[in-house]
LOKEMI-338658 format. One record per residue (C-alpha): x, y, z; residue in one letter. Coordinates in steps of 0.02 Angstrom, whole numbers, plus 32768, in hexadecimal, padded with zeros to 4 digits. Example, Ala and Ser with C-alpha at 12.3 -4.5 7.8 and 13.67 -1.06 7.14 Angstrom:
! residues 2
82677F1F8186A 82AC7FCB8165S 
END
This chain:
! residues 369
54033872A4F4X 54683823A57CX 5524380AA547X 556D3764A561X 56203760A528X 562E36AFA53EX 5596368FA4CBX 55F13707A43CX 569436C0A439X 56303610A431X 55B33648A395X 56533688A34BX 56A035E2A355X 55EA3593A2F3X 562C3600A283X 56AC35D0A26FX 568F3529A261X 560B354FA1C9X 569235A3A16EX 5703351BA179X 569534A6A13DX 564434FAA0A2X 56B534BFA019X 56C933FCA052X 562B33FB9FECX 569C34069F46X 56DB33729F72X 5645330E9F1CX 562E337A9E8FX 56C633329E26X 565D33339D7CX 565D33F59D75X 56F6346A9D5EX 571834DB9DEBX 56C3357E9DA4X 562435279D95X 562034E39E40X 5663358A9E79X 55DC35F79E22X 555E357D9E6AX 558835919F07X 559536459EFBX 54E636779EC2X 54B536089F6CX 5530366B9FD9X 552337159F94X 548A37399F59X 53F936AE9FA3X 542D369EA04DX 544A3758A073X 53A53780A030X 534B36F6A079X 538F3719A13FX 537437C1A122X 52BB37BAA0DCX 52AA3749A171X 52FE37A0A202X 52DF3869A1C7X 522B38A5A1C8X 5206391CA132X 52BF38DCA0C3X 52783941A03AX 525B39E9A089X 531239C5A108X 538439B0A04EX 53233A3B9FE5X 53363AAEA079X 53EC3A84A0A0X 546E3B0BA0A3X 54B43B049FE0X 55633B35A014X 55693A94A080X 551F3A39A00AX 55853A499F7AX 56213A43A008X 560D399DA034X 55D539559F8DX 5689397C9F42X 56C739279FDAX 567938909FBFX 56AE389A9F01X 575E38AB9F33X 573038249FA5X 571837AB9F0CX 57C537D19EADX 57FE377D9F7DX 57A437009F67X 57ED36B59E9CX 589537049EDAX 5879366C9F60X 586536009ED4X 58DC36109E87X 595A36159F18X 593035739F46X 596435309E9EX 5A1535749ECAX 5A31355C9F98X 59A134DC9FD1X 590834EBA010X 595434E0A0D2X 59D23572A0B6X 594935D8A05FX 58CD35DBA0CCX 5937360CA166X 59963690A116X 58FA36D9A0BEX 588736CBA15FX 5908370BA1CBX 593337A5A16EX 587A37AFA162X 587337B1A229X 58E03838A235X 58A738B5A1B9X 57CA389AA1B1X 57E838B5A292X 586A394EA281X 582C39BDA1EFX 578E39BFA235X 57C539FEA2CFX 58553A72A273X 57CB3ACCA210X 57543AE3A2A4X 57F43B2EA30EX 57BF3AA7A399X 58693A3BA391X 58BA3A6BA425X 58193A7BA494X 57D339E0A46BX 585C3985A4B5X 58763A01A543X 57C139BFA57EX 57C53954A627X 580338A6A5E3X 583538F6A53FX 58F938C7A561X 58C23810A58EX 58663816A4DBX 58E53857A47CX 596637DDA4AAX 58EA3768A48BX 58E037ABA3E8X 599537B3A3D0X 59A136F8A404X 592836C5A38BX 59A63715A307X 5A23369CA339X 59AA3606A32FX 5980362DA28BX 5A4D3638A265X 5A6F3597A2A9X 59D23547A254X 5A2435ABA1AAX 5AD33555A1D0X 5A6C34A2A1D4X 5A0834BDA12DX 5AA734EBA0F9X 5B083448A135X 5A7333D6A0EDX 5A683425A058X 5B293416A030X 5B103359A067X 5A85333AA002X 5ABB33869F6CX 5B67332D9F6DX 5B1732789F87X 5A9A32969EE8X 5B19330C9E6CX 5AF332989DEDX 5A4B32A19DF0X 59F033089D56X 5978335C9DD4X 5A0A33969E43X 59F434629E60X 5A7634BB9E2FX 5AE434EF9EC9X 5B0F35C39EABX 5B2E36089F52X 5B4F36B59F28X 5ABD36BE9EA2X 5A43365A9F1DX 5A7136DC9FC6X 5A4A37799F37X 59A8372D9F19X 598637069FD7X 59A537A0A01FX 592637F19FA7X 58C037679FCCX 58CE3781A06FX 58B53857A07DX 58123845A00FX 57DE37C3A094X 57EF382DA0FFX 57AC38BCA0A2X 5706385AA0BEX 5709386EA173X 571F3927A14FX 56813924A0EFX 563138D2A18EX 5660395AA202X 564439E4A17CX 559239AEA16EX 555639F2A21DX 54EF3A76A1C8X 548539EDA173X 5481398BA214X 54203A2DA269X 53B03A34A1CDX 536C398EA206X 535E39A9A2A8X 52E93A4BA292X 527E39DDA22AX 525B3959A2B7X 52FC38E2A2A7X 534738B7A355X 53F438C0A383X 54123814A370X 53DF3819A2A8X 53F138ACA276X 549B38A9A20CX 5467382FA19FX 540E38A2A129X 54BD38E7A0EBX 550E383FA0BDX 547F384CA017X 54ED38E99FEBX 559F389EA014X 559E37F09FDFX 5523382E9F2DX 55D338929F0DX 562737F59F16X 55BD377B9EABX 55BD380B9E1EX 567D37F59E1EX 567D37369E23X 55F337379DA2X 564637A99D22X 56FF374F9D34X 56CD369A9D3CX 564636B69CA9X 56CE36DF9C42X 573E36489C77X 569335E49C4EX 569536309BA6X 573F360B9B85X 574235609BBDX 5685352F9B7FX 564E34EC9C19X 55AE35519C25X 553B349E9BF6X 5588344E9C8FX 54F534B19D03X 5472345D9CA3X 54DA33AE9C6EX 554E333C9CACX 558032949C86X 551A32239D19X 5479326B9CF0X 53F932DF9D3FX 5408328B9DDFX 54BB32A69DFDX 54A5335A9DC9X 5420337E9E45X 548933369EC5X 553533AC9E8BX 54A734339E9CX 546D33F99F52X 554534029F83X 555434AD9F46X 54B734D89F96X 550034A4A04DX 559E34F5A01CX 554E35AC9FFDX 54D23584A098X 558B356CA101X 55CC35E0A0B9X 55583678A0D8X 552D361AA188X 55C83644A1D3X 557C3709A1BDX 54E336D3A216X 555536A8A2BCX 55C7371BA298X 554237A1A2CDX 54FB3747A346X 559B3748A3A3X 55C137FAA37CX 5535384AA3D5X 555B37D3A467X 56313817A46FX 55FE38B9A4D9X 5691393AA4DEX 56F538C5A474X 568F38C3A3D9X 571938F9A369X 5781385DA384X 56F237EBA334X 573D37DCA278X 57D737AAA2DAX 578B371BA351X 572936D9A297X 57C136DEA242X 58213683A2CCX 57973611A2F4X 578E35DCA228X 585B35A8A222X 58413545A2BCX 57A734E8A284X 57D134E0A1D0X 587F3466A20DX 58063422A26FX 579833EDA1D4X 583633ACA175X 5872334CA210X 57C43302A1F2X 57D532EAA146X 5891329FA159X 58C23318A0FDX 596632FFA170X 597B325DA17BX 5A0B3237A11CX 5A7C32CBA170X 5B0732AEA1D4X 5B0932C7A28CX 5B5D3368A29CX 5AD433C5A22CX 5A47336BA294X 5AA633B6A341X 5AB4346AA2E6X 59E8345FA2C2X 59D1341DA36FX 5A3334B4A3AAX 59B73529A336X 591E34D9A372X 59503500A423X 5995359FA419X 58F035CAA3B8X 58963584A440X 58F635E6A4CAX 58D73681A45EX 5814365FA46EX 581F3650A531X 58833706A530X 58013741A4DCX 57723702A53BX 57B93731A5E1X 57E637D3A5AEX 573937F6A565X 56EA37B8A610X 575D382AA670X 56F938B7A603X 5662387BA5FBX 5668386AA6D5X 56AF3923A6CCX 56243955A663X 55AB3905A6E0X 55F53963A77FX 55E73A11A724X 553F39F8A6FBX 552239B3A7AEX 55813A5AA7FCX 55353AC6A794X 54953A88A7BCX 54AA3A8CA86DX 54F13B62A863X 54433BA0A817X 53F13BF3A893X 534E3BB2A8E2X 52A43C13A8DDX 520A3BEAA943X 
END
């Protein structure tokens, strides 16, 4: 398969977008409590879609995850079950910093640590940014860093704002910085944890391959194994906070009827399908990032903090901050946007290198008649 840099960086950015998106949904599903909605919308994003763009996109599923290597199997499993503590550690941040402050801190820290451990455990660090363009990426990479900062330092402005105009409201969150950044930064290492799954689940990847899968769907059979780690987490620890707070009957009642029910159904249907969808790009646009493969859990992660502001620009989510917090976000947005033009021009620089060595070394092999 041809490599087009361009075309990965802009399939990572559609996934992006999809991730951003996935929980609006909850928005219109205000008759359930958050573990129903949440469990609903897990089964869809961690169990059916994974199976269903896998039985679609890998001939012979069946044989490729009963002939698997076990060791890998099991590895990235546990990953994705550590994933899932990440994910109601996220949760319950939010209930103590905002939603804003959250999701940069969490995704940023996730940036960092699913694009380095990889690369730390394979021993490729250094020489993956000492490819041609590798210094351009890297400060891309770094620059991204401080776009997700400055978009941090804005969540954290509005959220201060927005908590002191409505501290008399029952439904305020309580504000617990030093409880809510513990709970973040585990939040935000298990995130990342899931891009180590990702990268750890190469074997699997090959698997397909040798059973007909091409390069550009081949990883999706491991996600079945990774994200059925995480549901079995979810499953166990909100069932219990269903059984303790009896809201089991909401999945088959609510007051409104059975049409309203269908329709909370149909939102946490297109939240999973989001969800799980920004997995479908995401590998799309790996295959396509050449030498620079190893810096595509930190172009997702980047690529979901800038479009995620974007969504609650869209949402006016901001509209009632002051100016100085809407400059600092502006800043963000821009420096994030800098970061992915570092990052794209660095990429091309390797991808052109590439091109020439192949060219050169096709032009040195010797000629018979």
């Amino acid at each position: 398969m041809e490599t087009t840099v361009f075309a990965g960086i802009a399939l990572h950015a559609v996934g992006g977008i999809s991730a951003a998106c996935c929980y609006v949904s909850q928005k219109w599903t205000g008759k359930w409590s958050f573990q129903t909605y949440w469990i609903a919308v897990c089964i869809v994003a961690w169990f059916i879609m994974p199976v269903v763009v896998a039985g679609f996109t890998t001939p012979d599923l069946w044989g490729v995850l009963t002939s698997c290597p076990p060791e890998t199997a099991w590895k990235i499993t546990l990953l994705g079950a550590a994933y899932g503590f990440g994910g109601m550690a996220f949760g319950v941040a939010i209930r103590h910093i905002g939603f804003s402050l959250t999701y940069a801190i969490a995704i940023g820290i996730s940036a960092v640590f699913g694009t380095v451990v990889p690369a730390l455990l394979s021993g490729t660090l250094v020489s993956d940014f000492q490819k041609p363009g590798g210094l351009v990426v890297l400060s891309g990479f770094v620059l991204s860093l401080g776009g997700v900062a400055l978009c941090g330092r804005a969540g954290f402005m509005k959220e201060r704002e927005l908590l002191g105009s409505e501290s008399d409201s029952p439904n305020t969150p309580v504000f617990n910085m030093k409880l809510g950044l513990c709970l973040v930064i585990i939040a935000g290492v298990l995130s990342g944890v899931f891009g180590v799954a990702v990268a750890g689940g190469g074997a699997i990847d090959e698997v397909a391959a040798a059973h007909g899968a091409s390069e550009q769907v081949k990883g999706y059979a491991k996600y079945i194994f990774i994200t059925g780690g995480t549901l079995l987490t979810n499953l166990v620890l909100w069932g219990v906070v269903h059984y303790r707070r009896k809201t089991f009957r909401e999945f088959t009642k609510i007051e409104g009827g059975f049409g309203k029910l269908s329709f909370y159904y149909l939102m946490a249907i297109i939240g999973g399908a989001l969800w799980f969808g920004q997995f479908i790009f995401y590998e799309q646009g790996h295959v396509r990032m050449g030498d620079f493969k190893f810096i595509s859990w930190g172009i997702h992660m980047a690529m979901l903090i800038f479009f995620s502001f974007g969504v609650g620009l869209a949402l006016r989510e901001w509209s009632r901050c002051q100016r100085p917090t809407l400059l600092t976000l502006a800043a963000g947005l821009a420096v994030l946007l800098g970061s992915f033009g570092l990052i794209s021009w660095g990429s091309r620089i390797g991808e052109k290198a590439a091109t020439v060595s192949q060219v050169t070394f096709a032009e040195s092999m010797p000629i018979h008649d």
